[in-house]
N, C-alpha and C positions, 0 to 999 in steps of 0.2 A: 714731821713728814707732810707736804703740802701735796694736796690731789688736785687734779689738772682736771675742769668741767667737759665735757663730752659735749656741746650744744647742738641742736636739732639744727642742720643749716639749711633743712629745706624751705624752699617759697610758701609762703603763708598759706596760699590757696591750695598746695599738692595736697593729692593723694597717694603718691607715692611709696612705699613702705622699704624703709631702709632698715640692715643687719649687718652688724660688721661683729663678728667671730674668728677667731684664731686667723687671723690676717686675711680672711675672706672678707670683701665688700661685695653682698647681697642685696638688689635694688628689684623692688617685686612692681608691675604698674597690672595693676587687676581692671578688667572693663570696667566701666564707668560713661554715666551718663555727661552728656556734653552739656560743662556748665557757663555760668553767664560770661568768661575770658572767650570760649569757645564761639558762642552766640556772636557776641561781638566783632569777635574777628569774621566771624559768618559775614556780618551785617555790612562791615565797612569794604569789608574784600568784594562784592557783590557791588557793590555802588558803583565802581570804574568802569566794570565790564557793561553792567545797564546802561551807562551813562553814554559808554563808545556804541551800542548798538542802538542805542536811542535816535542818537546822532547822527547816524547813518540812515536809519529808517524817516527822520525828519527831511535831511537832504532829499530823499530819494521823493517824498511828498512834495517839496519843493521845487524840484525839478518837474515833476509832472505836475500839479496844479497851479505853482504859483505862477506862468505863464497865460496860463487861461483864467485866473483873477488878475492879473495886467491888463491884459485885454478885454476885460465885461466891468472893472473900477468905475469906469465913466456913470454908467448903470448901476451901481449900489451905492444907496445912500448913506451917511457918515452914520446911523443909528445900525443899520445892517453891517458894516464893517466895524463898528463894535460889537455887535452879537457874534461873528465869525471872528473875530482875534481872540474872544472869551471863547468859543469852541473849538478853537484851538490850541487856547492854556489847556484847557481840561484834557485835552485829546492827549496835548504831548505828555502833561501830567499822566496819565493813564497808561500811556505808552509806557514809562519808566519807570511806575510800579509795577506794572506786570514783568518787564523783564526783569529790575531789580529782582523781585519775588522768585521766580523760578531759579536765576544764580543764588541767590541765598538758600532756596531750597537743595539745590543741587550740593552746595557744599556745606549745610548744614548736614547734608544726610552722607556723604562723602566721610565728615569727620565723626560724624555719629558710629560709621561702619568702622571706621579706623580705632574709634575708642574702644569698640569692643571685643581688640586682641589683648590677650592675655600675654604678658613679656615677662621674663627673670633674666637678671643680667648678672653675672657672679664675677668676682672678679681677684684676681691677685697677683704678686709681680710674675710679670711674662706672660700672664692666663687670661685668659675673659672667654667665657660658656654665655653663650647666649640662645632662652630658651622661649619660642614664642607659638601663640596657636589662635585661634580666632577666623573671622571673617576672609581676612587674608592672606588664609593660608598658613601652614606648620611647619616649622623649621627649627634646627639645633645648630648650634656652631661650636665649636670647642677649637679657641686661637690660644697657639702657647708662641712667645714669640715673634708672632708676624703682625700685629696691631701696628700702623704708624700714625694714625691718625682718628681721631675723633671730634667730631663736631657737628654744629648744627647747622642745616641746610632747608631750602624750600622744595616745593614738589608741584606735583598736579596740583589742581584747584587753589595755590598758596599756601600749601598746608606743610605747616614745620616737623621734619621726624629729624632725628640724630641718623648720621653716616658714619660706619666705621670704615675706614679705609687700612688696604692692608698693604703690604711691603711691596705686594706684583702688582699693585693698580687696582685691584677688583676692592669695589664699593657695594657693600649694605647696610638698608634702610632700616629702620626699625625705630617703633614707638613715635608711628605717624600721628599725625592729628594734636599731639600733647602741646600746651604753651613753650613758649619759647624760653620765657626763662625755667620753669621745669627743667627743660630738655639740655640749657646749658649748664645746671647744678648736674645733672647724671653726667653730662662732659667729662665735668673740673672733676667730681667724683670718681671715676669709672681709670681716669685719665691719672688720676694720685693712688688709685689702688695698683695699676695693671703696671705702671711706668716708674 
């Protein structure tokens, strides 16, 4: 008699906690602190947005002073217009740390809040209960049936949750904030139990 191995197929990094009993697939995601996938995506998603108001904010210095350094150029010496193009590396420098810094803080603490909803997702053919409470709010679902879809989508600040979508059109979010491949292993999973 040859027995068939059961392999963990979650992403290396999950936290996750997966149960599968009498044709129930049980996917439990407990609060959790936002780890270094988390940070990063914080970090690199924060850059664009700095970067486009950076740019705006430089324009808009541009428009108003660089007109009146056109016009007093004649009067500044080549030594003083190197001190002013270095204080104005640093300036814009400065400028785009500080707003980098706050979008990163904004959605570092965005996904911080989102990590620490508690979710259970139960699942079996025709069924999926879905049972979540935390930060944002407490909600039960029990779909027997009307599930047509599931997958992973973006949100506010960037941040990846799974959508179920059901037969009449009506979309829910759930298990904001988590990596994205996580979120696609609960899909493929959720998606092979229920279907």
């Amino acid at each position: 008699m040859t027995h068939s191995l059961d392999y963990d197929t979650l992403p290396p990094h999950s936290r996750l906690r997966r149960e599968f009993a009498d044709g129930i697939l049980k996917i439990t995601a407990a609060p959790e602190e936002p780890g270094p996938l988390v940070r990063r995506a914080a970090i690199i998603g924060a850059a664009f947005p700095a970067s486009l108001i950076c740019a705006l904010v430089l324009l808009l210095g541009f428009a108003v002073f660089g007109a009146m350094y056109e016009s007093h150029r004649r009067y500044i010496s080549t030594m003083q217009s190197y001190v002013l193009l270095g204080a104005f590396v640093i300036f814009c420098s400065a400028i785009f740390a500080l707003i980098w810094r706050i979008q990163y803080t904004q959605r570092f603490e965005a996904a911080q809040n989102a990590l620490n909803q508690t979710t259970i997702l139960a699942g079996s053919k025709g069924r999926l209960i879905v049972e979540t409470t935390g930060p944002l709010g407490t909600v039960s679902y029990d779909w027997s049936n009307v599930v047509s879809e599931i997958r992973v989508a973006r949100g506010a600040q960037n941040m990846s949750f799974l959508e179920i979508e059901l037969t009449d059109g009506n979309r829910f979010q759930i298990l904001t904030g988590r990596d994205e491949v996580e979120l696609q292993w609960v899909a493929r999973a959720i998606q092979s139990a229920i279907f």
